[in-house]
C-alpha positions in Angstrom: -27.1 -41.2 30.9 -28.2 -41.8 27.4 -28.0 -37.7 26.4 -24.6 -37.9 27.8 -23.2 -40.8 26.1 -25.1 -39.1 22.8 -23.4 -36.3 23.4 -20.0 -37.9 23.3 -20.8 -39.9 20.2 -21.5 -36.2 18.1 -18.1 -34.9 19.7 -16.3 -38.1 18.4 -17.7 -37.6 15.0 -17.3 -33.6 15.2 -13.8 -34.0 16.0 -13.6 -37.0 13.2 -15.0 -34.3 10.6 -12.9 -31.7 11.4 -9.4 -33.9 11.5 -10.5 -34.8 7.7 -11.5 -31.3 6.7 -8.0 -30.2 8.4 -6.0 -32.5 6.1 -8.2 -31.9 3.3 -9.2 -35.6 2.2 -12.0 -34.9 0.6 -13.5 -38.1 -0.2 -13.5 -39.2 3.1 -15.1 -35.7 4.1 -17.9 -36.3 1.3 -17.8 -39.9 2.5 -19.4 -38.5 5.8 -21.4 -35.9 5.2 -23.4 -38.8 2.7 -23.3 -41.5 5.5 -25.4 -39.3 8.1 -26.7 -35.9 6.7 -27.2 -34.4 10.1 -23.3 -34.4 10.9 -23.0 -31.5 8.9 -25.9 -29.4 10.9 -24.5 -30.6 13.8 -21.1 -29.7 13.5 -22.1 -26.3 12.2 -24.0 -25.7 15.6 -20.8 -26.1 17.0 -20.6 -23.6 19.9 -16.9 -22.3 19.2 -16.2 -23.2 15.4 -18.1 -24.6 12.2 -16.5 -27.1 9.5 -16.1 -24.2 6.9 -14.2 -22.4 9.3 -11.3 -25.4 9.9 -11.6 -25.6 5.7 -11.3 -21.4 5.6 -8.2 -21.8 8.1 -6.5 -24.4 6.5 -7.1 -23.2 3.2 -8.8 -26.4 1.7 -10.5 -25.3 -1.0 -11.9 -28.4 -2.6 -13.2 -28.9 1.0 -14.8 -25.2 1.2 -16.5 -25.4 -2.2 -18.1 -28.6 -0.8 -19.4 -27.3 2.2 -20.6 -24.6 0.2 -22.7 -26.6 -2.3 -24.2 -28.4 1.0 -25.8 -24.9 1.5 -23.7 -24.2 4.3 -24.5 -20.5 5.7 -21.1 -18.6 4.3 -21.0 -16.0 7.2 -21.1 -18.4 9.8 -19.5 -16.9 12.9 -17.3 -19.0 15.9 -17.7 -17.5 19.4 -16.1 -14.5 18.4 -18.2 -13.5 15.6 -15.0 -14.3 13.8 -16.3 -15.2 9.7 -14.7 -18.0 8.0 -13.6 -14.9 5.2 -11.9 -13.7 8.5 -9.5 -17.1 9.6 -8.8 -17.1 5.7 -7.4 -13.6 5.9 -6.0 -14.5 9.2 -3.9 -17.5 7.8 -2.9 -15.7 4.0 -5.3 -18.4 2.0 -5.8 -16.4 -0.8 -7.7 -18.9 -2.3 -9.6 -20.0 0.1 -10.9 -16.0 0.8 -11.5 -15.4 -3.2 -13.5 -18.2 -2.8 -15.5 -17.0 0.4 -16.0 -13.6 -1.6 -17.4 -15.0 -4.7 -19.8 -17.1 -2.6 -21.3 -13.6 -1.5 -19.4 -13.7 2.0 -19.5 -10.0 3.6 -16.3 -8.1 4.0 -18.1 -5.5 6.4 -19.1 -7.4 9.2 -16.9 -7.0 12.8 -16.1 -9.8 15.2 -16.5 -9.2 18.7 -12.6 -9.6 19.8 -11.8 -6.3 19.0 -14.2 -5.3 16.5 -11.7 -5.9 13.3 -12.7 -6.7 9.8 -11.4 -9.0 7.3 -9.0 -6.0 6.0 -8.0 -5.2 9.6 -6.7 -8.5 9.6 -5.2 -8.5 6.4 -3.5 -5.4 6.8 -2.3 -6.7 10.6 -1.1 -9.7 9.4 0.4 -8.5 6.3 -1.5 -11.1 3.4 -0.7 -8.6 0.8 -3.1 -10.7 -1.7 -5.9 -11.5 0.7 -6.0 -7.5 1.3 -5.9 -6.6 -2.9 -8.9 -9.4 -3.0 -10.9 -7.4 -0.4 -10.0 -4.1 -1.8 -11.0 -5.4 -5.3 -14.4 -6.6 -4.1 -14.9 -3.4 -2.0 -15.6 -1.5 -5.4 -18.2 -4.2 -6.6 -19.8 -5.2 -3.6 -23.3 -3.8 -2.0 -20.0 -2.1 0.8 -19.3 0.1 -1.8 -23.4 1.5 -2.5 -24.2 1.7 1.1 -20.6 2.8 2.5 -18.5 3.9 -0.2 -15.3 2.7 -1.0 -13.2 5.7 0.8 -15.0 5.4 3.8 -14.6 1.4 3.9 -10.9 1.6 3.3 -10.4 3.9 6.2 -13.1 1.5 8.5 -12.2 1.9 12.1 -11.9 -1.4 14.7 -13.1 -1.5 18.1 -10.0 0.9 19.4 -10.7 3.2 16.5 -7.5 2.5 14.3 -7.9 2.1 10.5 -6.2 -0.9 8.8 -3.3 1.7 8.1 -2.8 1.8 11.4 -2.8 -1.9 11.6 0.0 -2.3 9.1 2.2 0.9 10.1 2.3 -1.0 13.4 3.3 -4.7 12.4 5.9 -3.5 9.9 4.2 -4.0 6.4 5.0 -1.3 3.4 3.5 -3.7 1.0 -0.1 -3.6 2.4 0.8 0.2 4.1 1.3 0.7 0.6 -1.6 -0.5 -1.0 -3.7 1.2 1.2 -2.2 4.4 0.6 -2.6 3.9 -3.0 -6.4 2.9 -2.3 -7.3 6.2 -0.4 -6.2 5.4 3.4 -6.2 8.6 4.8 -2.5 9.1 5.9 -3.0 11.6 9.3 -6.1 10.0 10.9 -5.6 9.4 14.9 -6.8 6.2 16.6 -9.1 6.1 18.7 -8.1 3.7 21.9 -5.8 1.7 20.1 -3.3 1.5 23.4 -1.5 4.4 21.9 -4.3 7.0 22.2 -4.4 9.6 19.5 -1.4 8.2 17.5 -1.2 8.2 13.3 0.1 5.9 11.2 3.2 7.3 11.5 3.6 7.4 15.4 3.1 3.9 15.0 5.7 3.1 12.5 8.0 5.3 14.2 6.9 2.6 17.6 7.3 -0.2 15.6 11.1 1.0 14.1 9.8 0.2 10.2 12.1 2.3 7.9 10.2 1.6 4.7 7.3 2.1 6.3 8.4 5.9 7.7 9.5 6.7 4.7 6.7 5.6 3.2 4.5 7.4 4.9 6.3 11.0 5.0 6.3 10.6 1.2 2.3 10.1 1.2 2.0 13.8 3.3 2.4 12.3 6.8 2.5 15.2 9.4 6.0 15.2 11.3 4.8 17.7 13.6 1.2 15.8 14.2 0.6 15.1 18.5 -0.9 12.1 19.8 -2.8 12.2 23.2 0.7 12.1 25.0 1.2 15.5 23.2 4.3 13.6 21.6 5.5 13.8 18.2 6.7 10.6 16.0 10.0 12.1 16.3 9.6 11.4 19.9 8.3 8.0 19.7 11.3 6.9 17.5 13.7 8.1 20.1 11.6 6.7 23.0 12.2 3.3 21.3 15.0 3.3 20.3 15.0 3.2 16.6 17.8 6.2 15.8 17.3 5.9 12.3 13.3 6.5 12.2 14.3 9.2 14.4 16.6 10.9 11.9 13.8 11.1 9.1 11.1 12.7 11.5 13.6 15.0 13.0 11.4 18.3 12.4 14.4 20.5 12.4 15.8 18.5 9.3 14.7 19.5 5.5 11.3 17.7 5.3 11.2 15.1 2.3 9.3 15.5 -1.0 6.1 14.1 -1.1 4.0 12.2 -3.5 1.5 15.1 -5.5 -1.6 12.7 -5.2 -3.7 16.1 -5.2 -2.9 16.7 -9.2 -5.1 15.5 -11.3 -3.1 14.0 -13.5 -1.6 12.3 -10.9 -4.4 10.7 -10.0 -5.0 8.9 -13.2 -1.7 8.1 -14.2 -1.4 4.4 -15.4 0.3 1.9 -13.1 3.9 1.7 -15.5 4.1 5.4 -15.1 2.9 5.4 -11.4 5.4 2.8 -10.6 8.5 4.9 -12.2 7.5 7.8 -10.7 7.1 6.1 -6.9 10.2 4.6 -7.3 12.3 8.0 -8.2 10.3 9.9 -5.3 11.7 6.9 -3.0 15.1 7.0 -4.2 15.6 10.9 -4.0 14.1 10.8 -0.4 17.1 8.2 0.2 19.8 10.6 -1.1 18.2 13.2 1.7 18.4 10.3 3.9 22.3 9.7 4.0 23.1 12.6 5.6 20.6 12.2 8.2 21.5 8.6 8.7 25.0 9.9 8.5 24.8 12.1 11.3 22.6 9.6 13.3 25.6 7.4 13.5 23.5 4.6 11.6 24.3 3.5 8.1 21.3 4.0 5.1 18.6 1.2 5.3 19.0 -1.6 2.4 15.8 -0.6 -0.4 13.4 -2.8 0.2 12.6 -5.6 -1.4 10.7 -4.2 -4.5 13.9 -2.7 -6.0 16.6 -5.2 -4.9 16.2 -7.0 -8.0 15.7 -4.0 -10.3 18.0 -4.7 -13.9 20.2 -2.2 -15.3 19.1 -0.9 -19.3 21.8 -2.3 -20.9 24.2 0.2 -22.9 22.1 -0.6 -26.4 18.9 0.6 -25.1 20.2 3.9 -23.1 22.3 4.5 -26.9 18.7 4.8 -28.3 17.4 6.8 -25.0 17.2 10.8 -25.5 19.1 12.8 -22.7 16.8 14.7 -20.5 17.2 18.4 -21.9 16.8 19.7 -18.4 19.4 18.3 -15.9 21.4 16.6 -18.9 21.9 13.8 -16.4 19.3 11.3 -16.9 17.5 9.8 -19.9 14.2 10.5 -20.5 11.7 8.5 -19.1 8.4 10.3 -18.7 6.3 12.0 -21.9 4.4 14.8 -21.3 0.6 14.4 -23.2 -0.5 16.2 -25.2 2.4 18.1 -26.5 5.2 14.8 -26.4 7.8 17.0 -24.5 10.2 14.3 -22.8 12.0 14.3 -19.9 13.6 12.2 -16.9 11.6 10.9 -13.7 13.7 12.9 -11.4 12.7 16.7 -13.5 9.2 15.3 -13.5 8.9 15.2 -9.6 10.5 18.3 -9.2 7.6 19.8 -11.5 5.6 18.3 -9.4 6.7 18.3 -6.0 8.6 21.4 -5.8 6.5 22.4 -2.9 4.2 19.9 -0.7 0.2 20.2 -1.8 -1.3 22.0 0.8 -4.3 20.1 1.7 -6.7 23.6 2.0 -6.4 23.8 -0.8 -9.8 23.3 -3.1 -7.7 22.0 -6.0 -4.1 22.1 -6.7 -3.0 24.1 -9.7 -1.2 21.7 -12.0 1.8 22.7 -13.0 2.8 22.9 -17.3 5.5 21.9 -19.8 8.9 23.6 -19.1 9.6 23.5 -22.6 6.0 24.6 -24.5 4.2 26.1 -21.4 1.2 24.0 -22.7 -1.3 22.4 -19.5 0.1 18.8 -18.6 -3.0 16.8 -19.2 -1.5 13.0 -18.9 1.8 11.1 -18.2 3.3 8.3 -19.9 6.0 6.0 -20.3 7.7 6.7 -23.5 8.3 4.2 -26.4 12.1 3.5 -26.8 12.9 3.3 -30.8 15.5 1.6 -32.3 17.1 1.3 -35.4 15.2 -1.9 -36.6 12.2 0.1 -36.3 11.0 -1.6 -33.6 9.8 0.1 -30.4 9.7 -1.6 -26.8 8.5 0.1 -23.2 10.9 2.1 -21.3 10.3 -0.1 -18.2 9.9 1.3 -14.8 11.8 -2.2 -13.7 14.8 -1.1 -15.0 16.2 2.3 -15.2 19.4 3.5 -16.2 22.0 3.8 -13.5 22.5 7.5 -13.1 25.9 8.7 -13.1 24.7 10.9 -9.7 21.9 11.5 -8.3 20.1 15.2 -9.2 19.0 15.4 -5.8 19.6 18.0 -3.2 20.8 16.1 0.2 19.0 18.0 2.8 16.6 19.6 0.7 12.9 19.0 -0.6 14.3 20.2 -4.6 16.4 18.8 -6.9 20.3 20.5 -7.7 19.4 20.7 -11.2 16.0 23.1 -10.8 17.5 25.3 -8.1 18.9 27.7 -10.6 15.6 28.1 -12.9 17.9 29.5 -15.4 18.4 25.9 -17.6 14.8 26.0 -18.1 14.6 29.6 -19.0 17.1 28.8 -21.6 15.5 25.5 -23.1 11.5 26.9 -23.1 13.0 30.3 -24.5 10.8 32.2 -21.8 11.5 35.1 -19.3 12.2 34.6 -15.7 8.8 36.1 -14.6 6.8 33.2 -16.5 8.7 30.5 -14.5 8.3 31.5 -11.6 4.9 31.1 -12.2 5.5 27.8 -12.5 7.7 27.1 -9.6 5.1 28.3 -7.2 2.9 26.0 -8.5 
């Protein structure tokens, strides 16, 4: 009788603890913890959740650091092996998981629900922050000595699917894209993820995301790739009902150009140069896309949110902008290092992209200046001069509105580069050497 009525007693003051830590009054919660300093140990035996779990959740940090400096084990797990790291991804408490990591919490442990870890859950639930803090840590951590970073990025749950998979499913190109950018590899199958054998893309094409289909056939994604069904993503789409996913993965329409990430100089371009050039890529796909939305019967998706706020340059800056000597179209945007040859973001990407990297290959030859022939060793965003002798960033953020697009609708070049012969006439070289170049 007496263990019984004991037992209630610790319940009453568990559930007293955990209504503070909830609400985050963290006097009262110190005010406890001092009064009786078993509470704490108690509570943290709790059989399905611990105090810095309900602080983790609700994203109290004052609360958390507390409960930290009371020595509190920061990997505690609730009955599912769930971390308190994990309910802060869970929940988007930034904070709160930052926290967590700095404490030495550990990003690669599973829980026993469906063997996720905090960046499946970040990538499922779309906490574009919480998944950058992980992703940042990954690089630092003792994950990245006795894993790696790729193979971390690309960890596999209980059902075998990858966080990519995760957020290709639940309709989020902001953490589909960050993992993209991080090394996700783009064509892995899941395991037993209900959807046996599927990619990121059959999954997006499921789940009826626009962004992220498009996002994803820009990164390489296979059209043609079968799951265990032997269906394609094309398939899926239509099985689902989402006619305009199913116009971009039609396999018998022009296949869109994708981003070179094989190039070397790719690879280390800086993030204001990255930035422009993701954003042309996107918006040449979308003049493919009309026609194919067109036919579909379904009018072109709205850009997504990244670009619906994009400025125009105002008709002082474009004055003091070169015209692109290629396609005479666009300004220049993009500066070839190390010989300073300018041109425009769209005649960069069709350099680049004139023909998808076969993945085969050992390395991809990169390809060189249309106007000095000389190697392309780095990419940059030009400095805009003006007469005050002042110079200023041509800003990604805001690119001058192009009088039409240089893009071929229906094809993976651009209209200005599929007669070579403007280049042949600017670089003052034979036909021969270009074409060199264009099967590069």
């Amino acid at each position: 009788m007496g263990q019984r009525l004991s037992c209630r007693r610790q319940q009453r003051q568990n559930n007293a603890l955990f209504a503070a830590i909830a609400s985050g009054e963290l006097e009262v919660v110190e005010a406890m913890l001092d009064n009786d300093v078993t509470d704490l140990e108690h509570a943290t035996r709790h059989v399905s959740i611990s105090p810095l779990h309900v602080a983790a959740a609700n994203g109290r940090i004052e609360v958390l650091s507390l409960l930290l400096e009371r020595n509190v084990k920061v990997d505690v797990l609730n009955r599912y092996k769930q971390t308190p790291l994990m309910l802060a991804v869970m929940h988007g408490k930034t904070g709160c998981a930052e926290k967590l990591i700095q404490a030495g919490a550990n990003i690669l442990m599973f829980d026993s629900l469906r063997g996720r870890t905090c960046l499946h859950y970040a990538a499922y639930f779309g906490h574009i922050d919480c998944l950058k803090a992980i992703l940042s840590a990954a690089r630092s951590t003792p994950v990245a000595d006795s894993w790696g970073f790729s193979r971390f990025v690309n960890i596999r749950d209980g059902n075998g699917a990858t966080p990519l998979h995760l957020a290709a499913r639940q309709r989020r190109p902001e953490c589909l894209h960050s993992l993209l950018d991080n090394g996700a590899l783009v064509c892995a199958s899941t395991g037993g993820h209900g959807f046996p054998g599927s990619t990121p893309l059959h999954l997006a094409a499921r789940g009826g995301s626009m962004d992220c289909v498009r996002m994803l056939l820009a990164w390489g994604a296979e059209r043609l790739k079968l799951d265990s069904s032997g269906r394609i993503p094309f398939t899926v789409a239509l099985k689902h009902k989402h006619k305009g996913c199913a116009a971009l993965l039609d396999p018998s329409s022009a296949a869109p150009l994708v981003w070179p990430s094989l190039l070397k100089f790719i690879g280390e371009l800086n993030q204001e140069t990255k930035a422009l050039l993701e954003k042309t890529l996107l918006e040449a796909n979308r003049e493919r896309e009309k026609t194919l939305l067109k036919e579909a019967d379904k009018a072109p998706s709205p850009p997504n949110s990244e670009s619906k706020n994009d400025d125009i340059v105002s008709d002082s800056e474009e004055s003091n902008m070169e015209m692109c000597c290629i396609c005479f179209d666009q300004v220049c945007t993009i500066e070839v290092r190390p010989c300073g040859h300018q041109m425009c973001a769209h005649c960069t990407l069709a350099l680049c992209c004139h023909k998808k990297p076969d993945p085969a290959a050992a390395c991809a030859a990169a390809p060189v200046c249309p106007f000095c022939r000389g190697a392309i060793l780095q990419l940059v965003v030009p400095k805009i001069k003006f007469s005050s002798d002042t110079e200023v960033d041509s800003s990604p953020t805001k690119p001058r509105k192009s009088r039409k697009s240089n893009f071929s609708e229906g094809s993976s070049s651009f209209k200005s580069l599929s007669a070579m012969g403007s280049f042949e006439r600017i670089a003052g070289h034979t036909s021969g050497k270009f074409d060199d170049a264009e099967k590069q």
